[in-house]
C-alpha atoms as one frame of an Amber mdcrd trajectory, in Angstrom:
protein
  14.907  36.984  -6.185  14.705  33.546  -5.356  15.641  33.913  -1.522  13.314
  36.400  -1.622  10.182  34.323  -2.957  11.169  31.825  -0.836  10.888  33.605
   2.534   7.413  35.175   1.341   6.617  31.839   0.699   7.412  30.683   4.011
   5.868  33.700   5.387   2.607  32.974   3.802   2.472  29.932   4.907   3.304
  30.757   8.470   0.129  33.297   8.067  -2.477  30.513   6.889  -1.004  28.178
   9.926  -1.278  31.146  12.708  -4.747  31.728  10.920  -6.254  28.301  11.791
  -4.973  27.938  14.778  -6.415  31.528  15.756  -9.741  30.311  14.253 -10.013
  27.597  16.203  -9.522  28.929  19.294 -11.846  31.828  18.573 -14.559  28.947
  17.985 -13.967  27.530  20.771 -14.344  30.418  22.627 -17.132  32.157  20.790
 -19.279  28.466  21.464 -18.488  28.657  25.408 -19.093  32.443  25.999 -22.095
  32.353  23.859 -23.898  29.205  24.921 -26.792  30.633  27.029 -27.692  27.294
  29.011 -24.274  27.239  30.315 -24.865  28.443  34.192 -21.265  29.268  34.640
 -21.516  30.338  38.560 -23.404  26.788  39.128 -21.794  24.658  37.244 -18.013
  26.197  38.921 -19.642  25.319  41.994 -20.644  22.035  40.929 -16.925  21.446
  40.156 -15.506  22.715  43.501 -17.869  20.206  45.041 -17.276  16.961  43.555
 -13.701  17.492  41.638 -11.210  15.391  42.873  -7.442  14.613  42.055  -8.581
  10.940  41.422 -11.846  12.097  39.605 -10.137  14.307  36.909  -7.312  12.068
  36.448  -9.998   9.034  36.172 -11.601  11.351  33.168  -8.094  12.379  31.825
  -7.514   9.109  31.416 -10.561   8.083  28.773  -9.657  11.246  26.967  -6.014
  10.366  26.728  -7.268   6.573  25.901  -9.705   7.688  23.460  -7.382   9.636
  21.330  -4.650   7.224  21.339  -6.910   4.647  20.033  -8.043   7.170  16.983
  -4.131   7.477  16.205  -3.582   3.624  16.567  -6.335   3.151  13.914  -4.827
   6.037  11.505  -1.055   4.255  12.069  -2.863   0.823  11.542  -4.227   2.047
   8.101  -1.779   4.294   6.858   0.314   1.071   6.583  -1.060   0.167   3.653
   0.747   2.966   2.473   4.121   2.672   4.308   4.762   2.848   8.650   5.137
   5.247  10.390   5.857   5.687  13.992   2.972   6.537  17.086   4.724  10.196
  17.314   4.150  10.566  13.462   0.520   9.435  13.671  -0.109  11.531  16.553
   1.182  14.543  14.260  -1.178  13.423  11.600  -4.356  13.228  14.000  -4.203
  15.916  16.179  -3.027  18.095  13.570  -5.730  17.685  11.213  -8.027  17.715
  13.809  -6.944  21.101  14.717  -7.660  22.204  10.789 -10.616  20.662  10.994
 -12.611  21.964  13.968 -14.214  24.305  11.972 -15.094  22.096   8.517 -18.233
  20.998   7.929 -18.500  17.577   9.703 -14.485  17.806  10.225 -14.438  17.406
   6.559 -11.182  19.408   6.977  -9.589  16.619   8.777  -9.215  14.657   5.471
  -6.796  17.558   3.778  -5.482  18.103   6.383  -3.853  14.516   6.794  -3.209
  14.351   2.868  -0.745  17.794   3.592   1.213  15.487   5.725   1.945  13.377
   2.225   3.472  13.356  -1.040   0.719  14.888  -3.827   0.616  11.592  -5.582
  -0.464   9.723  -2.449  -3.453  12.257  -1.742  -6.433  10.188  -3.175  -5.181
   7.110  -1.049  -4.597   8.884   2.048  -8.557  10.429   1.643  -9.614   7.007
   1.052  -7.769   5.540   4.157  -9.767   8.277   6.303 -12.824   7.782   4.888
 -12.735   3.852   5.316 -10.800   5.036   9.291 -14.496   7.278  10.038 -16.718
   4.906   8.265 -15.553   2.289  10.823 -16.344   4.195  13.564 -19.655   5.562
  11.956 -20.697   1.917  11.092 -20.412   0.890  15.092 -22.016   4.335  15.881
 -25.293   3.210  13.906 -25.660  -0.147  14.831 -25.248   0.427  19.028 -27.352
   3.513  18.196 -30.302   1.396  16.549 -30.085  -1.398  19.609 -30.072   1.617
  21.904 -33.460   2.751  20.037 -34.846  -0.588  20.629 -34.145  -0.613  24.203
 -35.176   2.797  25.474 -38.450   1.702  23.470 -38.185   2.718  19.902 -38.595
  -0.816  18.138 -40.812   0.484  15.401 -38.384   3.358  14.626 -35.538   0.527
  14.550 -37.803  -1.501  12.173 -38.561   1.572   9.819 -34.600   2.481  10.233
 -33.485  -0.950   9.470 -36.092  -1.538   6.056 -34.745   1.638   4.305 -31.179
   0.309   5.138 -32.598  -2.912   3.557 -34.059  -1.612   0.004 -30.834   0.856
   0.001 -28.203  -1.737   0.674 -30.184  -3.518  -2.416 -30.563  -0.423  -4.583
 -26.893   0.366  -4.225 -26.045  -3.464  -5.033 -28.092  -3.377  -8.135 -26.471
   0.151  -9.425 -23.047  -0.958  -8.073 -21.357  -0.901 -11.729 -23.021   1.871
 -12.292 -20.351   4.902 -12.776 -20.073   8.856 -12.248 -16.922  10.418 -12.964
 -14.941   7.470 -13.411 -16.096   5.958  -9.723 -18.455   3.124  -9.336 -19.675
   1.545  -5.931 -17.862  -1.761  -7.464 -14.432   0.020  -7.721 -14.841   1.044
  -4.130 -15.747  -2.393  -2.940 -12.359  -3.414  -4.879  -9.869  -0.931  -3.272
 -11.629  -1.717   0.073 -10.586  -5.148  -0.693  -6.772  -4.130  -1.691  -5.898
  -3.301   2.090  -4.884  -6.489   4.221  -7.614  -8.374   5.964  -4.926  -7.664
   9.201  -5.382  -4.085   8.734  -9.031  -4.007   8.818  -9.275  -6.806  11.580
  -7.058  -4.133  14.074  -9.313  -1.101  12.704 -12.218  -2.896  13.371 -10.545
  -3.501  16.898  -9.435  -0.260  17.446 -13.260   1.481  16.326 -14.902  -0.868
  18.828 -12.818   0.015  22.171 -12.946   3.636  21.311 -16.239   3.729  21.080
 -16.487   1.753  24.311 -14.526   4.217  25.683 -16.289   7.551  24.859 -19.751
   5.891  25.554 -18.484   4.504  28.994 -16.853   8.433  29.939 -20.267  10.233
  29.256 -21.433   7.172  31.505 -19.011   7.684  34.269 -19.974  11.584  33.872
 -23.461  10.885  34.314 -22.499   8.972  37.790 -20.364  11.723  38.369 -23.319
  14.243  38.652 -25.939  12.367  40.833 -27.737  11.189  37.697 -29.195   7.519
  39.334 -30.537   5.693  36.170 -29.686   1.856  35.613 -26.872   0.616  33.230
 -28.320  -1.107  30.474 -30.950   2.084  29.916 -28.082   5.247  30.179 -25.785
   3.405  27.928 -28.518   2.623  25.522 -29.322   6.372  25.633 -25.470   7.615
  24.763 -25.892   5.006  22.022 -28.811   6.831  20.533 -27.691  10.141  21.563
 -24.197   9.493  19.327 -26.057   8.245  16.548 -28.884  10.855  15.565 -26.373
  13.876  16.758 -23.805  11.880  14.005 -26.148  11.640  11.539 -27.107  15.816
  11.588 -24.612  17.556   9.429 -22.342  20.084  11.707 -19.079  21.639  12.698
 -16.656  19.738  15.089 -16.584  23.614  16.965 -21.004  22.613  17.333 -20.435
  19.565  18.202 -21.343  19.477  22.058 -24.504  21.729  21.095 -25.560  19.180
  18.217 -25.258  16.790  21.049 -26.382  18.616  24.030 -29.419  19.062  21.867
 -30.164  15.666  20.862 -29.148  14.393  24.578 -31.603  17.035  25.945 -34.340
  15.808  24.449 -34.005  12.041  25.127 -32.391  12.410  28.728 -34.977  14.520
  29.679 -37.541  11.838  29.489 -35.717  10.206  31.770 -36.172  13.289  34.105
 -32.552  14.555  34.133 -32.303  18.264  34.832 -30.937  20.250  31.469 -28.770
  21.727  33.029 -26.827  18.703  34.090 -27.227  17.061  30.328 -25.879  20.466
  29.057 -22.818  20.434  31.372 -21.963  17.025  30.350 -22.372  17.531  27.157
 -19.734  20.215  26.957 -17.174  18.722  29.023 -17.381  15.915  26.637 -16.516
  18.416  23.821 -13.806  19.541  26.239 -12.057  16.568  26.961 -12.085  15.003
  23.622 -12.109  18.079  21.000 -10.756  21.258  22.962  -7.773  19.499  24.869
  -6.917  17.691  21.659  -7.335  21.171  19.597  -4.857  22.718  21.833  -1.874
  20.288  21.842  -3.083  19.684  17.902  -2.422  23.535  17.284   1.300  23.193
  17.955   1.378  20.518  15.237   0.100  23.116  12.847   2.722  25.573  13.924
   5.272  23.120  13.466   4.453  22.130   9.924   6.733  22.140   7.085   5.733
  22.257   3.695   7.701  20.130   1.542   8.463  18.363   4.537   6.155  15.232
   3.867   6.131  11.313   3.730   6.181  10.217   1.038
């Protein structure tokens, strides 16, 4: 009886892993097939005529960068718990991505990096990726808001930056104030538990990466004839991150959210849609679908009971 439970326990499992990984990949595919501004026969012969070995590797190369920062900064943190090792961490993040992908706002990613741990360490592993996003998001806002002020939206920026002001100062005053047992003032204290070392290198690590993924869509833009100075297309992949960040989504949406968002701002510029579009989704295929697919074999491999602890 108990072999017996235990392989339809295993077996189950197996199911909910082969299920996620099928879901994800059906996403994927259901957003590419069914994505109407995608001009598949123009934008393959786009490709033919200006891929190059050098040019894909050069692109490769800020994917591969920009994921090994994100599992740098989730090694970096998860310290504060105990080490583990770049393969481990690489687990961790790609695997969780993969469960992810179809979460609301990759919400998903969070459980799935607390499976990889002992129950008891759950509510610190949550908290070490929300403080590992919030990072990121932070950066996100403030480039974002100097992008606004650049491409010409000061008075937005000024608005933006006042309700920041009077919230910052609302959530100050009501800082003690508690729901659930959790207060804005115990926050600020566990924030404060983890070494200043740890959030120096995270701090680090958010910075570059987002360097890096701003400076790809850049070199993509270049890429596809699109002649617009430096200061004014970075300042509009600043902007573009930020307000497609800020609208709630699915990581499987997220080149639509963006190719949306980047439609809309780039084509005041006067870059064709088409272009913006195409960019937009080879974005989401470098840095979400590649990922997905190596992240998929880290769900297959999982082992329940099998965790740090």
């Amino acid at each position: 009886m108990i072999t017996t439970s235990h392989k339809a326990k295993q077996f189950g499992v197996f199911i909910i892993k082969l299920l996620i990984v099928i879901a994800a990949f059906y996403f994927i595919y259901h957003q590419l097939a069914s994505n109407d501004k995608l001009d598949w026969v123009k934008f393959s012969e786009l490709i033919h005529r200006k891929a190059s070995f050098f040019g894909i590797t050069f692109l490769l190369l800020f994917s591969i960068v920009n994921r090994y920062l994100e599992i740098l900064k989730w090694q970096n943190l998860v310290a504060f718990v105990r080490p583990i090792s770049v393969g481990e961490s690489t687990k961790q993040v790609l695997g969780a991505l993969t469960a992810g992908i179809f979460t609301p706002n990759g919400l998903g990613e969070y459980a799935g990096k607390a499976l990889y741990f002992d129950r008891t360490k759950t509510i610190t592993i949550l908290f070490l990726n929300f403080i590992c996003n919030g990072i990121q998001m932070i950066f996100t806002i403030v480039f974002g808001l100097l992008g606004l002020a650049i491409i010409g939206y000061g008075k937005e920026v000024v608005f933006v930056s006042i309700f920041v002001l009077l919230l910052s100062t609302l959530l100050f005053f009501s800082k003690k104030v508690t729901v659930k047992g959790y207060s804005l003032e115990k926050l600020m204290i566990k924030i404060g538990e983890i070494p200043r070392e740890i959030h120096a290198k995270n701090t680090i690590l958010a910075v570059s990466r987002y360097l890096v993924f701003s400076h790809q869509y850049y070199f993509l833009f270049l890429a596809f004839d699109v002649d617009l100075p430096y200061v004014t297309l970075m300042a509009t992949i600043a902007v573009v991150y930020f307000l497609a960040s800020s609208l709630p989504s699915f990581q499987f949406l997220d080149f639509a959210v963006k190719g949306s968002v980047a439609m809309f701002f780039f084509g005041k510029l006067g870059v064709n849609e088409w272009i913006v579009v195409f960019i937009s989704t080879l974005m989401w295929f470098l840095n979400v679908v590649l990922p997905v697919v190596i992240g998929s074999y880290y769900v297959l491999q999982f082992k329940v009971g099998h965790k740090e602890r």
